[in-house]
LUMGU-261306 format. One record per residue: residue number from 1; chain; x, y, z of N, C-alpha, C in turn. Coordinates in Angstrom, 2 decimals. Layout:
N
+-----+---+---------+---------+---------+---------+---------+---------+---------+---------+---------+
!   k ! c !      nx !      ny !      nz !     cax !     cay !     caz !      cx !      cy !      cz !
+-----+---+---------+---------+---------+---------+---------+---------+---------+---------+---------+
! NUM ! A !       X !       Y !       Z !       X !       Y !       Z !       X !       Y !       Z !
...
+-----+---+---------+---------+---------+---------+---------+---------+---------+---------+---------+
//
This chain:
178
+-----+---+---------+---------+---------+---------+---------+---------+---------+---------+---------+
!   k ! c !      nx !      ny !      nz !     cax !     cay !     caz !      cx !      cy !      cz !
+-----+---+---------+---------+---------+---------+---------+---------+---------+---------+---------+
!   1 ! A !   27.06 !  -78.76 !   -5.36 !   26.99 !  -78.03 !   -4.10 !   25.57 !  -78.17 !   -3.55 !
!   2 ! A !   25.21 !  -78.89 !   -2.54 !   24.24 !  -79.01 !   -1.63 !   23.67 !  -78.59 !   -0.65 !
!   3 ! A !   24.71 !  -77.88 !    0.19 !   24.40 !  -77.43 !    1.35 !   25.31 !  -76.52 !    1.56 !
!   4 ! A !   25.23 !  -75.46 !    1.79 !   25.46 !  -73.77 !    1.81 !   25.47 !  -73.07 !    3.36 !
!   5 ! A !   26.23 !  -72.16 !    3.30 !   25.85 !  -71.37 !    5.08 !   26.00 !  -70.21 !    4.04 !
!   6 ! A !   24.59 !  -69.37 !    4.94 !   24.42 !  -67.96 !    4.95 !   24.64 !  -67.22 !    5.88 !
!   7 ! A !   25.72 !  -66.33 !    6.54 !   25.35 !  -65.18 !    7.26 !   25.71 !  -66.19 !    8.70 !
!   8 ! A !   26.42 !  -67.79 !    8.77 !   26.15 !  -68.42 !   10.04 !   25.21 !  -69.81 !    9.66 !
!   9 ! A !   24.21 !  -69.53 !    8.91 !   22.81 !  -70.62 !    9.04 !   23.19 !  -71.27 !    8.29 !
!  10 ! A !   22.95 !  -72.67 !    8.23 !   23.02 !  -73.84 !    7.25 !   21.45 !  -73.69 !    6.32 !
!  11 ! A !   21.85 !  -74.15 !    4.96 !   20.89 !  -74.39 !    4.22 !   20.84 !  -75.52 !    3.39 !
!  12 ! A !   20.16 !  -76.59 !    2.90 !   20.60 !  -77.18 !    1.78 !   19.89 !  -77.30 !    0.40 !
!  13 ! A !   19.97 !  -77.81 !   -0.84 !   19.14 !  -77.02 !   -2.00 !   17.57 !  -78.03 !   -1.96 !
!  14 ! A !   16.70 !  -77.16 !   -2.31 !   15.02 !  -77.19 !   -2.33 !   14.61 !  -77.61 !   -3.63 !
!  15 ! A !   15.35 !  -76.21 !   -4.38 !   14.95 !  -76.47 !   -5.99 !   15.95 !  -75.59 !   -6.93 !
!  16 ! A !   16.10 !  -76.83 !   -7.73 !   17.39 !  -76.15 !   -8.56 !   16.74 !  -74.94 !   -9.83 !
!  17 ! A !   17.86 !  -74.73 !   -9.81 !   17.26 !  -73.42 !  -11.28 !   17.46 !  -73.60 !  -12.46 !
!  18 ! A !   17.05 !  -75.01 !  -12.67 !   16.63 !  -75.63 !  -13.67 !   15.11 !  -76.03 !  -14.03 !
!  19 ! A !   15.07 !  -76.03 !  -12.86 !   13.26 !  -76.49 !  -12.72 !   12.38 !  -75.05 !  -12.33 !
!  20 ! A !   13.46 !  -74.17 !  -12.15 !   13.03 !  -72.40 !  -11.67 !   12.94 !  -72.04 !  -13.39 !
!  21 ! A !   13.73 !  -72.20 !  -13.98 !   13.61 !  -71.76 !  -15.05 !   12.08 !  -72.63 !  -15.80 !
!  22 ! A !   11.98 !  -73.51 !  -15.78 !   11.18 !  -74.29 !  -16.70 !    9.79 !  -74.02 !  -16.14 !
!  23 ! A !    9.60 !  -74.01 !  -14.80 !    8.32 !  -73.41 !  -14.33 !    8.17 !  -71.93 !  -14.73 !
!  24 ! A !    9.00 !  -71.22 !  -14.40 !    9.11 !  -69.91 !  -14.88 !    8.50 !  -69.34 !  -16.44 !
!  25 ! A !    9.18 !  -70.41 !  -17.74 !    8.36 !  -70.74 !  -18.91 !    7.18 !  -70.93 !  -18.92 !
!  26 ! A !    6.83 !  -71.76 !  -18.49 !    4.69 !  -72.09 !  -18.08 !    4.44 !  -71.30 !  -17.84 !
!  27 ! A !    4.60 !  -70.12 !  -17.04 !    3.64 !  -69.11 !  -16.53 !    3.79 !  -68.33 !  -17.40 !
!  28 ! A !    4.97 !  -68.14 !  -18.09 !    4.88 !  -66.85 !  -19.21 !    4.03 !  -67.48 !  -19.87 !
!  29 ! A !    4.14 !  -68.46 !  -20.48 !    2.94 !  -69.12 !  -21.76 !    1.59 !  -68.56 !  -21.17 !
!  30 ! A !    1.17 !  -69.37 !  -19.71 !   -0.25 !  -69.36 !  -19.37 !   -0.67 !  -67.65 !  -19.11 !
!  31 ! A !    0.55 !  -66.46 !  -19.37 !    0.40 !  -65.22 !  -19.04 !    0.10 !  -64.71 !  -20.35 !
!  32 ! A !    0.26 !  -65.07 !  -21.54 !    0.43 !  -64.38 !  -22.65 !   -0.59 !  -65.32 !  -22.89 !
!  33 ! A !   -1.44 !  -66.33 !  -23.16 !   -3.00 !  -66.84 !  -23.48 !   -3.67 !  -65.77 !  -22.90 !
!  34 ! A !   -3.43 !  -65.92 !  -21.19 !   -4.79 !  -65.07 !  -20.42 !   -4.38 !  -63.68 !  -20.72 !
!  35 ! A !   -3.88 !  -63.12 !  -21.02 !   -3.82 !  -61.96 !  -21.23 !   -3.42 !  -60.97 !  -22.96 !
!  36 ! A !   -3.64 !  -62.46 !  -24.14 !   -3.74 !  -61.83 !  -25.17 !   -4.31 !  -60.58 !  -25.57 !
!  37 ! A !   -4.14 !  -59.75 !  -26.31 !   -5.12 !  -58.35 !  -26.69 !   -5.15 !  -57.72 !  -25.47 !
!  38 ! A !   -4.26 !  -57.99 !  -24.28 !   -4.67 !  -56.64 !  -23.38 !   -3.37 !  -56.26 !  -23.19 !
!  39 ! A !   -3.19 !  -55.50 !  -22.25 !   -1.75 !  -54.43 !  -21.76 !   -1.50 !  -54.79 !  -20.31 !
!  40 ! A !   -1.05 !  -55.38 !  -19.78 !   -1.03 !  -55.14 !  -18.24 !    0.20 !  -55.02 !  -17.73 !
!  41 ! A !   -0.23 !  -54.40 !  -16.80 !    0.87 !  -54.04 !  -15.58 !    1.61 !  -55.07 !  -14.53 !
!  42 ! A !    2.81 !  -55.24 !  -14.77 !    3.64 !  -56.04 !  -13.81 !    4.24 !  -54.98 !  -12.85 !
!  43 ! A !    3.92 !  -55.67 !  -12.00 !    4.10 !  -54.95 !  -10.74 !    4.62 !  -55.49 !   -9.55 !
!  44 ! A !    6.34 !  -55.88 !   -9.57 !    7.18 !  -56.35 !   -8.66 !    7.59 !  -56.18 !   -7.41 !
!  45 ! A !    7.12 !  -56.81 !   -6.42 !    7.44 !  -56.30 !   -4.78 !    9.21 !  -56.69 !   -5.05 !
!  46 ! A !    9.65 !  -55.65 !   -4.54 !   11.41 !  -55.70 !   -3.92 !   11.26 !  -55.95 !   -3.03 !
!  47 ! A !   12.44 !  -56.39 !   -2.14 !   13.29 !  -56.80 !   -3.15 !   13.22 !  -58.28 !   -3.84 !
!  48 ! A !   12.82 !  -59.33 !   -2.80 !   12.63 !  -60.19 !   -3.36 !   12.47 !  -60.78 !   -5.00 !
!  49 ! A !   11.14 !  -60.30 !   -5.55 !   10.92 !  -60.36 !   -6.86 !   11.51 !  -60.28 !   -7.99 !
!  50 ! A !   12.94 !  -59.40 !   -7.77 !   13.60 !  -58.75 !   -8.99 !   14.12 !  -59.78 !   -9.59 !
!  51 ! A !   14.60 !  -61.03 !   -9.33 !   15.09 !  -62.03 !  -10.43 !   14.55 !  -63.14 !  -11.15 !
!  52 ! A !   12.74 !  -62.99 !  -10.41 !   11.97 !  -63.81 !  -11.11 !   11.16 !  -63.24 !  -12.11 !
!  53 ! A !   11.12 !  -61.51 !  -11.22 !   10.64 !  -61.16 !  -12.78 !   11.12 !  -60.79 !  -13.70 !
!  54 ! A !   12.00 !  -60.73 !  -13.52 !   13.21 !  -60.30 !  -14.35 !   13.10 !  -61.67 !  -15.70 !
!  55 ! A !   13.12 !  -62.59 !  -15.34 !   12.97 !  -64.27 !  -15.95 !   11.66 !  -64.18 !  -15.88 !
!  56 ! A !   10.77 !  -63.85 !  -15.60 !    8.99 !  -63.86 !  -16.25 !    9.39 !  -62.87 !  -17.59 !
!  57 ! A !    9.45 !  -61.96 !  -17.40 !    9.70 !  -61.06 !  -18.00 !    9.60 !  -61.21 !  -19.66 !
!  58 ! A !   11.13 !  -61.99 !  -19.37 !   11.52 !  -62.50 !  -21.14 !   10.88 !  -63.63 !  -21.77 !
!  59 ! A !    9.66 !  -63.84 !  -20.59 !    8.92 !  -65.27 !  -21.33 !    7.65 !  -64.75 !  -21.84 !
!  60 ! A !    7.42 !  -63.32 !  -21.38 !    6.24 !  -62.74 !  -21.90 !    6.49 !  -61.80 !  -23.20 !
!  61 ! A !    5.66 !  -62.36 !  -24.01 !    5.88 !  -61.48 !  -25.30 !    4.61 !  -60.84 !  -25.61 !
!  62 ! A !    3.75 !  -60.16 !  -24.70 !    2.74 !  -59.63 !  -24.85 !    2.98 !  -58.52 !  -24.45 !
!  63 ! A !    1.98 !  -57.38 !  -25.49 !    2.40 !  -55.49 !  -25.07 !    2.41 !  -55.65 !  -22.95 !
!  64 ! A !    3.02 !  -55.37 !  -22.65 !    2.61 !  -54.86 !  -21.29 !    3.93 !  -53.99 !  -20.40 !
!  65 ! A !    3.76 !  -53.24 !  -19.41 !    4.52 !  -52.11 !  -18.70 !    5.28 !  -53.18 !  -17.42 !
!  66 ! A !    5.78 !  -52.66 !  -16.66 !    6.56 !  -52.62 !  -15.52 !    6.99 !  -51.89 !  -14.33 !
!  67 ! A !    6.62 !  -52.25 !  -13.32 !    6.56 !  -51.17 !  -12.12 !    7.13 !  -51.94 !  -10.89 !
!  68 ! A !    7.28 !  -51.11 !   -9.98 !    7.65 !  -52.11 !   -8.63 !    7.24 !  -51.01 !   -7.48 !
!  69 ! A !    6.79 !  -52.15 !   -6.72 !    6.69 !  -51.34 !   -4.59 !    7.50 !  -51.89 !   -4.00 !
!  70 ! A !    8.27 !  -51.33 !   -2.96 !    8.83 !  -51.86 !   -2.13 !    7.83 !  -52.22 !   -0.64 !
!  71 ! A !    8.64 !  -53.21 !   -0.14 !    8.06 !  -53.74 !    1.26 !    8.64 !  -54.39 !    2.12 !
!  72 ! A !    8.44 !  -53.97 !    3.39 !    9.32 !  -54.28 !    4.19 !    8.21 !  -55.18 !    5.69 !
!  73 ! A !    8.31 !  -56.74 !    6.07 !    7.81 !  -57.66 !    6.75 !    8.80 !  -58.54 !    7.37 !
!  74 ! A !   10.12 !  -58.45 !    7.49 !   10.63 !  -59.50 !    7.86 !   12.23 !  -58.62 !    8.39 !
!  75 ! A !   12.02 !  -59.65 !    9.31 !   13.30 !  -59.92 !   10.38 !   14.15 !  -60.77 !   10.49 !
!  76 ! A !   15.32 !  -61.00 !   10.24 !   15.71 !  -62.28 !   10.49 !   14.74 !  -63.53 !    9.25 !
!  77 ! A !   14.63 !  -64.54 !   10.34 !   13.68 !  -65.53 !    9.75 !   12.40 !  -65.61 !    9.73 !
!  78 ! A !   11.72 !  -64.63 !   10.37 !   10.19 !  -64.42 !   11.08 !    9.82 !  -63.14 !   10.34 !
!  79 ! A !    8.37 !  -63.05 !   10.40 !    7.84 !  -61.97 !    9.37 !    7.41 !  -61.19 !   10.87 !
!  80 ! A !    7.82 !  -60.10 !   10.66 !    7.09 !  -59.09 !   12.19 !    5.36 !  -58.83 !   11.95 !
!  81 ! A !    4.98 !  -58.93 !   10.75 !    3.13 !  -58.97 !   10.96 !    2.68 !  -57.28 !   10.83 !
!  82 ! A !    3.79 !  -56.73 !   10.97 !    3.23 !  -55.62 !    9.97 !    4.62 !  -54.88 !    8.82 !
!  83 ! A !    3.45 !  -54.50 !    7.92 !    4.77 !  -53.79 !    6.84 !    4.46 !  -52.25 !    6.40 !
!  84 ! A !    5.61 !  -51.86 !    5.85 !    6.21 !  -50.72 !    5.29 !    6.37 !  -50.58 !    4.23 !
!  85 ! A !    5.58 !  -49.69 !    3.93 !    5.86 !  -49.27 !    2.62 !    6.61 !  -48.25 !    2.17 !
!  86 ! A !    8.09 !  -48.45 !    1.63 !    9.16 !  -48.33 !    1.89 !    9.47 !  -47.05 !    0.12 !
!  87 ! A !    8.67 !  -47.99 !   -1.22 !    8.69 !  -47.18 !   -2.38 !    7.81 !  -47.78 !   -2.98 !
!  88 ! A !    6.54 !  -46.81 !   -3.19 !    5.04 !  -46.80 !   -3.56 !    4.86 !  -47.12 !   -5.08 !
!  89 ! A !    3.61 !  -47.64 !   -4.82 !    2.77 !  -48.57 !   -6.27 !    2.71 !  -46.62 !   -7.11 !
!  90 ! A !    2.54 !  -47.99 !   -8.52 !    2.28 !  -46.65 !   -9.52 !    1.27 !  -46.14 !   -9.08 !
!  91 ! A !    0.97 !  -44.70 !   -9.14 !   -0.60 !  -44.00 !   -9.37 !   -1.76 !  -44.18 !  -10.47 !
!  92 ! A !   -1.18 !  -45.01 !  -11.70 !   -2.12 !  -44.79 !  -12.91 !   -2.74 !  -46.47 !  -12.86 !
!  93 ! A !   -3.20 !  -46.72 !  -11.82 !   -3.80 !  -48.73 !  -12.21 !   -5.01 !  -48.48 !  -12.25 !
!  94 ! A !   -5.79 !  -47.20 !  -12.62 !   -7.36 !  -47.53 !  -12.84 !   -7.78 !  -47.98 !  -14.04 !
!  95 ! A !   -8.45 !  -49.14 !  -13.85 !   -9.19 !  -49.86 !  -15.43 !   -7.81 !  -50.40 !  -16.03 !
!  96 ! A !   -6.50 !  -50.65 !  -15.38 !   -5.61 !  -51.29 !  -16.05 !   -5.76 !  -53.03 !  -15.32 !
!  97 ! A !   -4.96 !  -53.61 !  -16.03 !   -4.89 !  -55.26 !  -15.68 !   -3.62 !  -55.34 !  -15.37 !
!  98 ! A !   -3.56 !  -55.67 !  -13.73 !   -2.50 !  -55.69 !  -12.59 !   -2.01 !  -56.79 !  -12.48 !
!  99 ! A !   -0.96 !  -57.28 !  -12.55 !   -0.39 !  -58.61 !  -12.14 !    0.67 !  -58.68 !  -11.31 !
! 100 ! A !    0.43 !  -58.47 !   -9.68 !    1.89 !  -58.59 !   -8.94 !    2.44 !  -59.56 !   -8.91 !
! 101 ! A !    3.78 !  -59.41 !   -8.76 !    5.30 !  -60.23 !   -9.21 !    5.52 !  -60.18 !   -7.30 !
! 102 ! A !    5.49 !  -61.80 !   -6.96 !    6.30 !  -61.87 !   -5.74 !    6.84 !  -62.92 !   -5.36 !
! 103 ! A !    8.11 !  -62.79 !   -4.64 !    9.23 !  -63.83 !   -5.11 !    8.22 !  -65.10 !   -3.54 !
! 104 ! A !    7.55 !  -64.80 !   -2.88 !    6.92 !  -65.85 !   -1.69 !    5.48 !  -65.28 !   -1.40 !
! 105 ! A !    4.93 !  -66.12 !   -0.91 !    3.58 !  -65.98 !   -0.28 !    3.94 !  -66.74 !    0.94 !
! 106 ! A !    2.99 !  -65.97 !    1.89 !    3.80 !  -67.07 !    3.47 !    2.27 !  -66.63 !    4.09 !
! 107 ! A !    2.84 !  -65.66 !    4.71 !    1.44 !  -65.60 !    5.84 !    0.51 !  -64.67 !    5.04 !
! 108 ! A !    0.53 !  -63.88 !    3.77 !   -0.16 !  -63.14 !    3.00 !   -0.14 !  -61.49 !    3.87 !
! 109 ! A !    0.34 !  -61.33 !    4.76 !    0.05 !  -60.16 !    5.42 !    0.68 !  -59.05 !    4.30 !
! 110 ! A !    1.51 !  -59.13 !    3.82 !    2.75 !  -58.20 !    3.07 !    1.44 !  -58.25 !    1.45 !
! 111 ! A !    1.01 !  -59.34 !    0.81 !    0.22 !  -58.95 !   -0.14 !   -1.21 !  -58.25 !   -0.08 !
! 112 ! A !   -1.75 !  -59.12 !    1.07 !   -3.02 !  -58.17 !    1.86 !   -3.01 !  -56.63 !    1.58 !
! 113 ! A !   -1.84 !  -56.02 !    2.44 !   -1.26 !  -54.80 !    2.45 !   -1.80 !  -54.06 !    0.92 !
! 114 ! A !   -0.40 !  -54.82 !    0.12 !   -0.67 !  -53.83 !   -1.31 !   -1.80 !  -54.38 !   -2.18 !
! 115 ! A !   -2.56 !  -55.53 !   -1.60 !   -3.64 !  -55.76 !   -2.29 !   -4.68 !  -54.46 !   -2.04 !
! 116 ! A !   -4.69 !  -53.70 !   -1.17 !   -5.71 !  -53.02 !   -0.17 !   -5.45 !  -51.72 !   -1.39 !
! 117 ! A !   -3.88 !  -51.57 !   -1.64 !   -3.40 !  -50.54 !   -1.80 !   -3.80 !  -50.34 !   -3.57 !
! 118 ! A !   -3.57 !  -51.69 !   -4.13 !   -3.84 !  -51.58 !   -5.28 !   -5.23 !  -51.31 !   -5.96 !
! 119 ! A !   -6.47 !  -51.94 !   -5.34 !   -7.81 !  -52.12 !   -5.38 !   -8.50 !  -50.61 !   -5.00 !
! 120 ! A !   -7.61 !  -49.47 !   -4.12 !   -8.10 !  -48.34 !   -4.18 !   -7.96 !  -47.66 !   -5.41 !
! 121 ! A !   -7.24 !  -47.79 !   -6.18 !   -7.20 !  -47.45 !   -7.66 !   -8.14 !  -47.90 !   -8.70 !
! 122 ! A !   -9.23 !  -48.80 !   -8.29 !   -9.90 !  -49.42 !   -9.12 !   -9.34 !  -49.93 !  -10.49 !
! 123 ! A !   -9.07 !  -50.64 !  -10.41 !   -7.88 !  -51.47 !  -11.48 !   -9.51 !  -52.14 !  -12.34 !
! 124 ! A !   -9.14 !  -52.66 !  -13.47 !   -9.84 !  -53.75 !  -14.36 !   -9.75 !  -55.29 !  -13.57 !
! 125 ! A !   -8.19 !  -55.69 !  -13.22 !   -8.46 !  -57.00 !  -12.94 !   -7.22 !  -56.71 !  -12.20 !
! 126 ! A !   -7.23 !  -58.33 !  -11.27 !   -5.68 !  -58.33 !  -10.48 !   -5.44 !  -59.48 !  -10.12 !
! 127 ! A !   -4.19 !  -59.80 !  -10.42 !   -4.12 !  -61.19 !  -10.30 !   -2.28 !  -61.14 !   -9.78 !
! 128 ! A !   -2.06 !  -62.49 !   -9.03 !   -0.85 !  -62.44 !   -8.35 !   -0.23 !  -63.23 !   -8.87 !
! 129 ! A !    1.05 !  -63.33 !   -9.42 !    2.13 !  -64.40 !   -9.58 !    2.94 !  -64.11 !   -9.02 !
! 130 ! A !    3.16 !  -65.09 !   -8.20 !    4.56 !  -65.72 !   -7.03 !    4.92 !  -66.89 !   -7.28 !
! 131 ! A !    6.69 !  -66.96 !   -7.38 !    7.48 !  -67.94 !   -7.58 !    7.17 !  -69.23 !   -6.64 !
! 132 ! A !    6.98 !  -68.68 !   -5.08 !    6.59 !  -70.06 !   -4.56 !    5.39 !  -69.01 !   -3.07 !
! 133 ! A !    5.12 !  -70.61 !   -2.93 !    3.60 !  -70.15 !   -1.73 !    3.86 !  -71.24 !   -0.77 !
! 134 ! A !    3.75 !  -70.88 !    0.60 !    3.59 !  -71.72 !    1.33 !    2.39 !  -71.91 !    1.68 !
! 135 ! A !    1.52 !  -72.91 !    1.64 !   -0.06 !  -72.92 !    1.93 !   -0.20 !  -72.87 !    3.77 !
! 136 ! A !    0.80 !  -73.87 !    4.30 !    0.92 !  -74.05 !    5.43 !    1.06 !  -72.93 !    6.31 !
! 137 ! A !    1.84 !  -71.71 !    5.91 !    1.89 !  -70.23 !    6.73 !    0.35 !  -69.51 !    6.44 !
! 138 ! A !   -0.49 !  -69.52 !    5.64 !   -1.44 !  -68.36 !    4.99 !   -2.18 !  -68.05 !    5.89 !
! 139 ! A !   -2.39 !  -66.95 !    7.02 !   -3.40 !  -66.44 !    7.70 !   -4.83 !  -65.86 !    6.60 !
! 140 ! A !   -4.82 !  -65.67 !    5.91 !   -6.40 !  -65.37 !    4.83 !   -6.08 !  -65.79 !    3.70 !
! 141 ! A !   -7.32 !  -66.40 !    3.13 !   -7.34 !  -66.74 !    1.76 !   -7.08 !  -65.38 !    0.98 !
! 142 ! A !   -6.15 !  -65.82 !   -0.09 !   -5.64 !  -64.56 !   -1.00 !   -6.58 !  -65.28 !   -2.31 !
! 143 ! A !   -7.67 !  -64.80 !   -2.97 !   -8.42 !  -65.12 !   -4.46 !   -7.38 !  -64.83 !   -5.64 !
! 144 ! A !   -6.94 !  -63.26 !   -5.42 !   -6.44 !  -63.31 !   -6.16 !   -4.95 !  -63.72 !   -6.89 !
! 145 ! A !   -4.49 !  -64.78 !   -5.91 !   -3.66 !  -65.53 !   -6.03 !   -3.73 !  -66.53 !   -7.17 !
! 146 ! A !   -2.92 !  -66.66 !   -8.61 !   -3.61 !  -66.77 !   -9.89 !   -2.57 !  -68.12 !  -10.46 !
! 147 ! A !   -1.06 !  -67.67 !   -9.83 !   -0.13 !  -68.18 !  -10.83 !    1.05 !  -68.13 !  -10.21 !
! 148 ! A !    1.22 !  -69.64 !   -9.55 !    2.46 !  -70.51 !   -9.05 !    3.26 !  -71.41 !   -9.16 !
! 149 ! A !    4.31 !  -70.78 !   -9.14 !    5.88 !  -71.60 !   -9.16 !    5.59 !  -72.69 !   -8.37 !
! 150 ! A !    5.86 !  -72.74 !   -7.17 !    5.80 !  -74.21 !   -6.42 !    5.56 !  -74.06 !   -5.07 !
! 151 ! A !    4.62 !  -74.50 !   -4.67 !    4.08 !  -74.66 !   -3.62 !    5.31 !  -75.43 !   -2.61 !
! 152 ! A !    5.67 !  -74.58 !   -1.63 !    6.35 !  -75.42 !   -0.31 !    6.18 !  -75.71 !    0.88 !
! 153 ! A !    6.68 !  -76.39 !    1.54 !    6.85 !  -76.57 !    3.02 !    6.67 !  -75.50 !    3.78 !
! 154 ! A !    6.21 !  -75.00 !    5.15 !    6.51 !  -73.77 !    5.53 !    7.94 !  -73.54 !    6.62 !
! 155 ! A !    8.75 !  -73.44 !    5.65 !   10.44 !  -73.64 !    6.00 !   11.14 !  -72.10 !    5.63 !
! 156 ! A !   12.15 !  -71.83 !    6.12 !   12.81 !  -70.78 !    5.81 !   14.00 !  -71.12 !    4.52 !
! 157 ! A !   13.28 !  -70.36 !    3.28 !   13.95 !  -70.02 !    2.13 !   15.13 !  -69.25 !    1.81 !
! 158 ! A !   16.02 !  -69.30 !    1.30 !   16.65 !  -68.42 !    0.51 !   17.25 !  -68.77 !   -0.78 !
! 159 ! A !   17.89 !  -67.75 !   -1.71 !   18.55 !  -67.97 !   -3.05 !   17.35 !  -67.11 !   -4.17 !
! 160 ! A !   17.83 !  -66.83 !   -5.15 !   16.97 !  -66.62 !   -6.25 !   16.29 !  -65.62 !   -5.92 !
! 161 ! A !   16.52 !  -64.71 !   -5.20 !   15.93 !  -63.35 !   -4.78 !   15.68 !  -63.21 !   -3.22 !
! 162 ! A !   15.57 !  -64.61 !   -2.56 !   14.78 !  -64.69 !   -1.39 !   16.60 !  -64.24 !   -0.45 !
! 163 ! A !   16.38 !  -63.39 !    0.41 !   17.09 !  -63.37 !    1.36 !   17.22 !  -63.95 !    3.02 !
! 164 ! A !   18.33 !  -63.94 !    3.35 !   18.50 !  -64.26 !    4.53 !   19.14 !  -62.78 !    5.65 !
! 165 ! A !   18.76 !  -62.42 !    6.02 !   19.60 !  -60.75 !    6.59 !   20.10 !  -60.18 !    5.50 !
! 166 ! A !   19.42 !  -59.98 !    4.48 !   20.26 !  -59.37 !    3.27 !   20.90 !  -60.34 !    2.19 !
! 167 ! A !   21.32 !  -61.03 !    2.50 !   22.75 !  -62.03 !    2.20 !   21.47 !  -62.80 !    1.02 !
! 168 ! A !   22.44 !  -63.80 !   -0.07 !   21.79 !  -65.12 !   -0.81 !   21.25 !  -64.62 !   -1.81 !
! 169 ! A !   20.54 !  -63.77 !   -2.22 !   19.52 !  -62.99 !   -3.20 !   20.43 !  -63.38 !   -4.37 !
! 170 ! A !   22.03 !  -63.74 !   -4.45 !   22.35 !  -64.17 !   -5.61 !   22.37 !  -65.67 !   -5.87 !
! 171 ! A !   21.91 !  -66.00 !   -5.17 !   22.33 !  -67.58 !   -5.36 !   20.90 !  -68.12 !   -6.12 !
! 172 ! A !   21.60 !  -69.16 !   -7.63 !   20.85 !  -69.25 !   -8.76 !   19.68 !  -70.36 !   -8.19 !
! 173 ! A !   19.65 !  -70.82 !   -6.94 !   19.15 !  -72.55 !   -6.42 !   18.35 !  -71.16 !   -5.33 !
! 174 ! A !   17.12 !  -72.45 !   -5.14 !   16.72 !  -71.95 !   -3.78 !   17.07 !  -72.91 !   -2.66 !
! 175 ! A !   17.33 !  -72.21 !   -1.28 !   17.92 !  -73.59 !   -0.51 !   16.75 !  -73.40 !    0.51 !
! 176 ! A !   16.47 !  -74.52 !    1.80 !   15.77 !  -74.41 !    2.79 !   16.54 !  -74.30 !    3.86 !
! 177 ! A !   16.58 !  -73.50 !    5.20 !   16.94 !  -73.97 !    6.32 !   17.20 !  -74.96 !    7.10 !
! 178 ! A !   18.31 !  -76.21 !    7.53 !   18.22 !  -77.27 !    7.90 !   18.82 !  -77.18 !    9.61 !
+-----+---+---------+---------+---------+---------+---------+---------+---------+---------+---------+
//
C-alpha cells in the first residue's frame, strides 16, 4: 500500500516503519550512553508524540520518569503561529535532566513555547528528541535540539502519530502529501 487518502487528501508513503523502528533503536542506545548514572525526565508533547515515545521508551533501559504537555499549533495543514497550552508540563523539573519527546519540528514555534516554559523551572539540562525535523520550515535556531529521526522535506506529514484533522495517528508508515 502506497498511497492512502485521509479525511479527502491524497498521501503517499515517506518512510516505512521499518526504518521508524530501527532509527528509533539508535536513539535509545545514544540516550542510555548520554544519560548513564542519571534519571531524566521524558517529557511527551500530545498528541503527536505518543507512539514514538511510546517505541523510545522500550529502547531505553535507563532509571528515568515520564510526563507529557499538551499543545495545540495547527489547523488543517498550516501551523496558526501561536499555541495553547491545552495540559501543563510537570511542576518538579528543577535540577532534573529534561528530554522532550516530539513527534515534528517544523517552524519551532510550538517547542520555543514549552522550551520558555520548561527553562523557568531551572532544570539541570534539556535536550529535544523528535522523530523527524524539517530544517526547511525552522523560523529560530532550536540548540537544544539533540536527537533525530529524520530530517525531511518541508511537506505535509501524516501516520505514526502525526495527524491530518485528527484522522492517520494510526497508521504504522509515515506518508507525505502529494
Amino acid at each position: 500500500m502506497n498511497n492512502i487518502e485521509v479525511n479527502g487528501k491524497n498521501f503517499e508513503i515517506l518512510i516505512e516503519n521499518d526504518s521508524i523502528n530501527k532509527r528509533t533503536r539508535l536513539i535509545g542506545i545514544q540516550l542510555n550512553v548520554d544519560y548513564e548514572n542519571r534519571c531524566p525526565i521524558f517529557i511527551g508533547v500530545l498528541n503527536g508524540s505518543f507512539l514514538f515515545m511510546a517505541d523510545l521508551i522500550k529502547e531505553v533501559d535507563i532509571a528515568c520518569e515520564v510526563g507529557f504537555i499538551r499543545v495545540a499549533s495547527y489547523q488543517g495543514t498550516e501551523t496558526t503561529g501561536t499555541v495553547k497550552e491545552t495540559f501543563g508540563l510537570p511542576d518538579n523539573l528543577h535540577d532534573r535532566d529534561v528530554i522532550l519527546v516530539e513527534d515534528i519540528v517544523d517552524t519551532g514555534h510550538t517547542l520555543h513555547y514549552i522550551l520558555e516554559k520548561v527553562k523557568a523551572q531551572k532544570p539541570a539540562s534539556i535536550a529535544v528528541c523528535s522523530l523527524l525535523f524539517k530544517p526547511a520550515a525552522l523560523q529560530k535556531p532550536i540548540e537544544e535540539l539533540k536527537y533525530v529521526g529524520f530530517e525531511i522535506p518541508n511537506e505535509f506529514v501524516v501516520g505514526y502519530g502525526l495527524d491530518y484533522d485528527g484522522l492517520g495517528r494510526n497508521l504504522s508508515d509515515i506518508y507525505r502529501a502529494v
